[in-house]
Structures are given as C-alpha cells and as structure tokens.
BAKOLMAR-556626 format. One record per residue (C-alpha): residue in one letter; x, y, z. Coordinates in steps of 0.5 Angstrom, whole numbers, plus 500, padded with zeros to 3 digits. Layout:
AXYZ;...
//
This chain:
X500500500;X503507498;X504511504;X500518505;X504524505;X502530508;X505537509;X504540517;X504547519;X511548522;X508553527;X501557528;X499562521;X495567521;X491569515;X494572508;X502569510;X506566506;X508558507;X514557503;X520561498;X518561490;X519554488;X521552482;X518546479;X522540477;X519541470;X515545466;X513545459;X508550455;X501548452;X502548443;X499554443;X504558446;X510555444;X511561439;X509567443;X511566450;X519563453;X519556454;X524558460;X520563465;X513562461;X513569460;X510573454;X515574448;X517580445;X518582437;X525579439;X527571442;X532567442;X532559440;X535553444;X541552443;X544545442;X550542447;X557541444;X557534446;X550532442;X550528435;X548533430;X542533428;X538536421;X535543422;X529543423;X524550425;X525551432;X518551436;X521553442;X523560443;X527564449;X526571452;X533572453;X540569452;X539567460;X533563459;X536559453;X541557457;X538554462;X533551459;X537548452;X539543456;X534539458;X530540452;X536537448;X538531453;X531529454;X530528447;X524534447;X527536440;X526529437;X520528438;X519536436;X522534429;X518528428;X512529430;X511537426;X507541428;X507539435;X498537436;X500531431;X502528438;X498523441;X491526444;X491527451;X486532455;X487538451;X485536444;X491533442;X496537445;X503535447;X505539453;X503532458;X508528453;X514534452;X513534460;X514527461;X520527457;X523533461;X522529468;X524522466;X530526463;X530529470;X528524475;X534518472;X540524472;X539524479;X540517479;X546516475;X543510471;X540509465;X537502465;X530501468;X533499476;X534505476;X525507479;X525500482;X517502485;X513504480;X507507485;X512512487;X517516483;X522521486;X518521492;X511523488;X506517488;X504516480;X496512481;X500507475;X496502479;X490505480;X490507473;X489500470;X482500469;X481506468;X480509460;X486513460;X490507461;X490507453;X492514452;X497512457;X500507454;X499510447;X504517449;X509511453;X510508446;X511515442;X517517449;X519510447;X522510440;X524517442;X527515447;X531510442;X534505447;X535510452;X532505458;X531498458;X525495459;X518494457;X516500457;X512500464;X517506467;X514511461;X507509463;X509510470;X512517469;X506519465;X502517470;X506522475;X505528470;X497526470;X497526478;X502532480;X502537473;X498544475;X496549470;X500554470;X498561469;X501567467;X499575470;X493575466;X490569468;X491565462;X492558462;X500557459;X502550460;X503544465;X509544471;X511538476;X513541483;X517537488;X516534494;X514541497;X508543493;X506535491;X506532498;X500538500;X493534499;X486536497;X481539502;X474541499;X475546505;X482548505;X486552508;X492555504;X491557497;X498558492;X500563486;X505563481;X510568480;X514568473;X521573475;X524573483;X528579485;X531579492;X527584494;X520581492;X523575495;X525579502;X519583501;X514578501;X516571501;X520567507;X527564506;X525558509;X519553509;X514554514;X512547513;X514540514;X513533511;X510528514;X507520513;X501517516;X505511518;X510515520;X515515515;X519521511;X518520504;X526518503;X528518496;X525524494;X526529488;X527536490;X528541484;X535545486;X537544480;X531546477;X533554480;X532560476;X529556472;X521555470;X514558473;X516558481;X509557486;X508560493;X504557497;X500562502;X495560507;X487562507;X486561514;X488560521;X493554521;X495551528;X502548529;X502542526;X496542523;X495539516;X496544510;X491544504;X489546498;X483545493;X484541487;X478542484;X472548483;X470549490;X463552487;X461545485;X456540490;X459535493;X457529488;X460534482;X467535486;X468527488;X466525480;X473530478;X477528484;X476520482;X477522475;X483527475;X487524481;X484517483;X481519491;X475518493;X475526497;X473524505;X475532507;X470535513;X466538508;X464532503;X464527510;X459532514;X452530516;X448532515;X451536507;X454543510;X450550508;X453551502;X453544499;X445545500;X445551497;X449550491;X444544489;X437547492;X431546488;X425550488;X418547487;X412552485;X405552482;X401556477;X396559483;X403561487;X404557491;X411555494;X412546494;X417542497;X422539492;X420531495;X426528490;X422522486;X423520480;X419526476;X422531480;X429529479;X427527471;X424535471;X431537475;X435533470;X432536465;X433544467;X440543468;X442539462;X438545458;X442551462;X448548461;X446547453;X444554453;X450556457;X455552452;X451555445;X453563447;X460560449;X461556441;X456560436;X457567441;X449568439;X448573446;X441575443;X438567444;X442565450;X440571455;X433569452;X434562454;X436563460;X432568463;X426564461;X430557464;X430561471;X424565472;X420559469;X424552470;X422546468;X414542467;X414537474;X411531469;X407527473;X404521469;X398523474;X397529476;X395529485;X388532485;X386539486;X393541485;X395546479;X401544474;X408544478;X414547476;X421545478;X426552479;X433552481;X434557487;X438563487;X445560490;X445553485;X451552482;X448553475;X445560477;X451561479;X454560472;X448563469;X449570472;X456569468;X454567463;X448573463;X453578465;X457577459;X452576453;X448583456;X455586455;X457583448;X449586446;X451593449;X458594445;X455591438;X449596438;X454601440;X459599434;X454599429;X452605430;X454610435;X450616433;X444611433;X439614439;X436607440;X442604439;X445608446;X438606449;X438599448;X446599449;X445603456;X439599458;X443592456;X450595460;X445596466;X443589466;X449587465;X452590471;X446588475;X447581474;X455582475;X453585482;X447579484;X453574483;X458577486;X453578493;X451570491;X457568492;X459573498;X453570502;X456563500;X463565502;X461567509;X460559510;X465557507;X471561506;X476557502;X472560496;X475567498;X479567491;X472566487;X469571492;X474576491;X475575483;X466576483;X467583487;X473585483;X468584475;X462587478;X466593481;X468593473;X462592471;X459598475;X465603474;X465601467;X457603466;X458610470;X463612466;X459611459;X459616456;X451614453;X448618460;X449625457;X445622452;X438622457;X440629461;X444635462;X449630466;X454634470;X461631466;X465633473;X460629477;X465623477;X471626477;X469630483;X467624487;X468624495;X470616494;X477618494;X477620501;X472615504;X474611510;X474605505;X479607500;X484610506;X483603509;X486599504;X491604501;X493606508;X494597509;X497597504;X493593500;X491598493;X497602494;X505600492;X508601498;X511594501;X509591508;X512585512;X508585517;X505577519;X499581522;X496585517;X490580517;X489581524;X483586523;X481582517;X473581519;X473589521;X474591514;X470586511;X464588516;X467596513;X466594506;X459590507;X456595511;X458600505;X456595499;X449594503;X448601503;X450604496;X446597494;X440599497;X440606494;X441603487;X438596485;X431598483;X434602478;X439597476;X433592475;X428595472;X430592465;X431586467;X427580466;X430575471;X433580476;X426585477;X424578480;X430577484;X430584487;X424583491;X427575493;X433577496;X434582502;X441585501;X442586509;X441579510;X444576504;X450579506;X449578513;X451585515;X448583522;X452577525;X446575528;X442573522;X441567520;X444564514;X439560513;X433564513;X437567505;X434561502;X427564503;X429571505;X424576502;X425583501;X424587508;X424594506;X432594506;X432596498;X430603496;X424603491;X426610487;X420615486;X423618480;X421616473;X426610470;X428615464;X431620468;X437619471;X439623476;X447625477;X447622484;X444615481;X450616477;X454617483;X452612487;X453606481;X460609481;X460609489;X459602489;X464600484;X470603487;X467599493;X467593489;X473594487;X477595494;X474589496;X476585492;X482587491;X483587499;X480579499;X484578493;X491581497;X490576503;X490569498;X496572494;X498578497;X500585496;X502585489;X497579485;X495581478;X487583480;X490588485;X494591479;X488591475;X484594480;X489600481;X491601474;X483602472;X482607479;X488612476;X484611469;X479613473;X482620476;X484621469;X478620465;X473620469;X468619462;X469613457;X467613450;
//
C-alpha cells in the first residue's frame, strides 16, 4: 500500500501568510498553442525579438528543423536548451511537426503532457545516474510522488497512456531497457502531480510538475491554503513578500518521511515558481490543504472529477459532513412552484428528479450554444426563460385538485451561479455590438444603455450570491474576490459610459468630483497597503481582517439599496430577484442573521424603491453605480491580496482602472 503523504504547518499561521519560498518545478512545458508566443523557460509572453535552443556541443548533430520552442532571453535559453535536448524533446518535436499531430490527450491533441514526461524522466534518471530500468525500481511512487500506475488499469485513460508510453518510447530510441511500464508510469506521474500554469493575465499556458513541497499537500473540499505563480523573482520580492525558508514539514500517516525524494534544486532559475499561501487559521501541526478542484460544485460533482482526475475518493470534512454543510445545499436547491403561486417542497421522486434533470441539461446547452456560436441574443433568451420558469413536473397522474408544478433552480444553485455569468457576459457582448454598429444610432444607445445596466446587475447578484456562499465556506475566497473585482468592473465601467449624456444634462465632473477618494474604505485598504504600491511584512496585516470586511459590506449594502431597483427594472429574471433577496440578509450584514433564512428571504424594505420616472437618470443615481463599484473594486482587491498578496495580478487591474478612473472620469 503506498503511504500518505501530507505537509503540516511548522508553527500557528494566520490568514493571508506565506508558507514557502517560490518553488520552481521539477519541469514544465507549454501548452502547443504558446510554443510560438511565450518563453518556453519562464512561460513569460515574448517580445518581437526570442532566442531558440541551442543544441549542447556533446550531442550528435541532427537535420534542422524550425525551431518550435522559443526564449525571452539569451539567459532562458541556456537553461532551458539542456534539458530540451538531452530529454530527446527535439526529437519528438521533428518528428511529429507540427506538434498536435501527437497522440490525443486531454486538451485536443496536445502534446505538453508528453513533452513534459519527456523533461521529468530525462529528470528523475539524471538523479539516479542510471539509465536502465532498476533505476525506479517502484512504479506507485517515482522521486517521491505517487504516480496512480496501479489505479489506473481499469480505467479509460490506461489506453491514451499506454499509447503516449510507445511514442516516449521510440523517441527515446533505446535509451532505458525494459517493457515499457517506466514510461507509463512516469506518464501516470504527470497525470497525477502537473498543475495548469497561468500567466499574469490568468490564462492557462501550460503544465508544471513540482517536487515534494508542493505535490506532497492533499486535497481538501474545505482547504486552508491556496497557491500563485510568479514568472520572475527579484531578491526584494522575495525578501518583500515570501519567507527564505519552508513553514511547512512532510509527514507520513505510517510514520515514514518520504525518503528518496526528488527535489528540484537543479531546476533553480528555471520554469514558472509556486507560492504556497495560507487562507485560513492554520494551528501548528495541522494538515496543510489546498482544492484541487472547483470548489463551487456539489459535492457529487466534485467526487466525480476528483476520482477521474486523480483517482481518490475525497473523505475531507465537508464532503463527509451529515447532514450536507449549507453551502452544498445551497448549490443544488431545487424550487418547486404551482400556477396559483404556490411554493411546494421538492420531494426528490422519480418525475421530479427527471424535470430537474431536464432543466439542467438545457441551461448547461443554452450555456455551452453562447460559449461556441457566441449567439447572446437567444441565449439571454433562453436562459432567463429557463430561471424564471423552470421545467414542467411531468406527473403521469396529476395529484387531484393540484394545478400543474414546475421545478426552478434556487438562486444560490451551481447552474444560477454559472447562468448570472454567463448573462453578465451575453448583455455586454449585446451593448458593445449596438453600439459599434451605429453609435450615433438613438435607439441603438437606448437599448445599449439598458443592456449594459442589465448586464452589471447580473454581475452584482453574482458576486452577493457567491459572498453569501463565502461567508459559510470560506476556502472559496478566490471566487469571491474575483466575482467582486467584475462586478466593480461592470458598474464603473456603466457609470462612466458615455451613452447617459444621452438622457439628461448630466454634469460631466460628477464622477471626477467623487467624495470616493477620501472615503474610509478607500483609506483603509490604500493605507493597509492593499491597493497602493507600497510593501509590508507584517504577519498580522490580516488580524482586522472581519472588520474590514464587515466595513465593506456595510457600505456595499447601503450603495446597493439605493440603486437596485434601478438596476433591474429592464431585466426580466433580476426585476423578479429583487423582490427574492433582502441584501442586508443575503450579506449578513448583522451577525445574528440566520444564514438559512437567505433560501427563502424576501424582500423587508431594506431596497430602496426609487420614485423617479426610470427614464430619468439623476446625476447621483450615476454617483451611487460609480460609488458602489469603486466598493466592489477595493473589496475584491482587499480578499484577493489575502489568497495572493499584495501584488497579485487582480489587485493591478484594480489600481490600473482606478487611476484611469482619476484621469478619464467618462468612457466613450
């Protein structure tokens, strides 16, 4: 039986620290797609200029062939050329070009994962200083990570495994002896340890393997620590932001230490580094986790990838918990309502789970027809209809003196969830086509104004939807704090448009003579250190970390309430929300309130219903959307500062489109 390893907290952590230096991986490799436009070394983007590999003086000379991996710098070449040579990489590069002519893995025929086992084995036999096939003599754990080889023989992706083991096989040319089953197994490896890279921008570039230190921390539904990836480390970042030394040790359930382990001290200077960074509390010697997974879905949802993906059967707290934690029933709530208005329990039988069944699959299809024809018009269409109205409850015999039942999915469902995206998205692709077909166009700025408004109220119900979520389950502070940073988006974005002069004589300084700027808020964060540029060390810039969320909330609620009616009263689906959701409870503003009551919370007063005609828009309407998004803004930069720090990519987009704001207070 392979032996369970786990990383433990050296000592107590709070929220928002750093548990390890950068950590290079042991190997990386780009996704095809990026060969060409980013630095096969760092995996940063290129400039017009790059440098190719350059082949070691001690290898046999091999027929050109256009070079498919690419360099930043002279620098990154050199360390990288190396291994792409002495791993056989340029091998399979000229024989199989263009590279998605290799076998077909999980991203469409891609070949990172084969390129990258290339690079590891290459790796892992260096350190042994053999090249035969004693050299791994177990095949369950290689270099110290488990690989699943076992697990994964009857399993579907034990062909494309065996069918990537031949192609490392005759690229390899004789290079290990044996049958095989040490390319399968390091293969296996990759499938079980590699992490999507992602670069400043978010995109995902390609796939990294990291030693012992990263791939020794298991999976939790409800985990306490979260990792980044940082591209370029100067000793001031690092002295600035990250400790020198691990905070955290390895340990084994039987007791062992993992001996034999690979580590990747070779590989420093070299590849995308991770940083490891706690999200919570963590108590000395306590288990150090991270998701490996969305951590939005039900739980039967999360099981189904976890098994697939890793080949574990998740037994965390939250998934284990009886009865289901709040937020997992939440995220699969089911409504059931009549034609006279009346509100039914969903009982689960066999029509009802059929109708449910059905209202899912057509979401996700409406859902994936915007994301391939990019067709917005039928899919706000479709899926405001599919969320207002649900799915007929097809009863073979209708219960007597019962009007026909429908099944709706609650608010805080996973595919409401992905619907308000999806929604926010559609309403603002509509907005920027009206208004690039014809921007002089009146009712083009009409229906472009009322499609951005749309737009950025869905962004907001999102972003209070997932808060409300958050405020139970915390490990899903990432999500949180990028839904806030798109809704501040959305709203600032809409404030500023250009299209309200197109209403009334609006004052063109009302934005750029905002008060906003010198709110507590604002000074909070800047002052923290949060938003602004200047660097703190200190281990307990978290330790107010509920009162300036509380701070926020408070603000948030109090903008919101002033300008949601507003907001809504275009739209369809959120003109029937507003008068579901009571703000003040949904954000628990008050600690007392009762976070089950939000599943069934009406609306108490606590939103404002405007008296002023909806066609005319007042210059502190405008002040308020521009008010509350700035709020949005900060806030999601503040939570997205505790699960990356200072400087994380979300936190520079937030400062970048605040100074714009200061200097173009109105878009075009």
């Amino acid at each position: 039986m392979t032996e369970r390893m786990e990383m433990r907290a050296g000592k107590g952590i709070g929220v928002g620290e750093d548990l390890t230096p950068p950590l290079p991986p042991l190997a990386f490799s780009l996704y095809d797609s990026f060969l060409l436009s980013h630095c096969s070394a760092c995996s940063l983007p290129l400039s017009i200029s790059h440098f190719t590999p350059t082949p070691p003086t001690n290898l046999p000379s091999y027929p050109s062939h256009p070079a498919l991996l690419r360099y930043c710098s002279p620098f990154c070449s050199s360390l990288d050329s190396p291994l792409h040579y002495f791993s056989s990489e340029h091998l399979l590069l000229l024989s199989q070009s263009p590279p998605s002519t290799c076998p077909p893995l999980h991203h469409g025929g891609d070949s990172s994962h084969l390129r990258l086992s290339l690079r590891l084995l290459h790796i892992l036999f260096e350190k042994n200083q053999q090249n035969d096939a004693a050299a791994i003599a177990q095949l369950d754990r290689i270099g110290g990570l488990i690989t699943n080889y076992g697990k994964f023989e009857d399993h579907d992706v034990l062909g494309m495994v065996r069918e990537v083991a031949r192609a490392m096989t005759t690229v390899l040319a004789g290079k290990l002896d044996g049958d095989g089953k040490v390319e399968e197994a390091v293969m296996c490896l990759v499938l079980s340890n590699a992490v999507e890279v992602q670069d400043k921008n978010g995109r995902n570039v390609g796939i990294a393997v990291y030693d012992w230190r990263f791939s020794w921390i298991n999976h939790s539904c409800s985990p306490n620590a979260c990792y980044r990836f940082t591209t370029i480390v100067t000793p001031l970042e690092v002295e600035r932001e990250s400790p020198r030394h691990l905070r955290i040790y390895p340990a084994a359930t039987d007791g062992g230490g993992g001996g034999g382990a690979c580590d990747s001290k070779r590989s420093e200077g070299y590849g995308p580094r991770i940083v490891i960074r706690s999200i919570k509390e963590i108590k000395e010697d306590e288990e150090v986790t991270i998701g490996y997974t969305d951590l939005l879905q039900p739980k039967e949802m999360r099981q189904s990838e976890l098994f697939t993906k890793y080949q574990f059967n998740c037994c965390c707290k939250r998934c284990t918990a009886t009865p289901a934690t709040y937020v997992d029933r939440a995220l699969q709530k089911i409504s059931v309502y009549s034609l006279d208005g009346q509100n039914v329990a969903f009982e689960g039988d066999f029509y009802g789970c059929k109708a449910t069944e059905k209202l899912m699959d057509s979401i996700d299809s409406a859902i994936d027809e915007y994301l391939t024809f990019n067709n917005p018009e039928s899919c706000c269409e479709e899926l405001e209809e599919l969320l207002m109205h649900g799915h007929l409850y097809e009863q073979l015999i209708p219960k007597p003196g019962k009007s026909q039942q429908y099944v709706r999915l609650h608010e805080f469902h996973h595919l409401s969830l992905q619907a308000y995206t999806t929604l926010a998205s559609a309403y603002r692709v509509r907005a920027s086509d009206l208004l690039a077909h014809n921007v002089e166009n009146h009712q083009h700025q009409v229906e472009a104004f009322c499609m951005s408004r749309i737009s950025a109220a869905y962004s907001l119900l999102l972003a209070a939807v997932s808060h409300h979520l958050f405020l139970s389950e915390s490990s899903i502070i990432a999500s949180v704090a990028n839904a806030w940073k798109n809704a501040g988006e959305s709203l600032v974005y809409f404030s500023r448009s250009s299209i309200w002069h197109s209403f009334s004589n609006l004052e063109p300084s009302v934005l750029e003579n905002s008060s906003i700027l010198s709110h507590k808020c604002y000074r909070t964060v800047q002052l923290d250190g949060f938003v602004a540029n200047s660097p703190t060390s200190s281990e307990d810039q978290y330790v107010n970390h509920g009162e300036i969320s509380r701070q926020f909330l408070n603000c948030i609620v109090n903008l919101t309430a002033k300008i949601w009616t507003f907001l809504t009263c275009e739209g369809r689906h959120p003109q029937e929300v507003k008068d579901l959701i009571d703000f003040r409870c949904l954000l628990r503003v008050e600690s007392s309130v009762d976070p089950e009551t939000c599943l069934t919370c009406r609306d108490t007063g606590s939103v404002s219903r405007l008296e002023a005609d909806e066609h005319q828009h007042t210059n502190q309407e405008r002040m308020n959307l521009f008010q509350l998004g700035v709020h949005c803004l900060l806030y999601g930069s503040y939570l997205s500062s505790v699960c990356f720090g200072q400087h994380s990519q979300l936190t520079c987009e937030v400062v970048n489109l605040l100074r714009d704001c200061l200097r173009n207070p109105t878009t075009t």
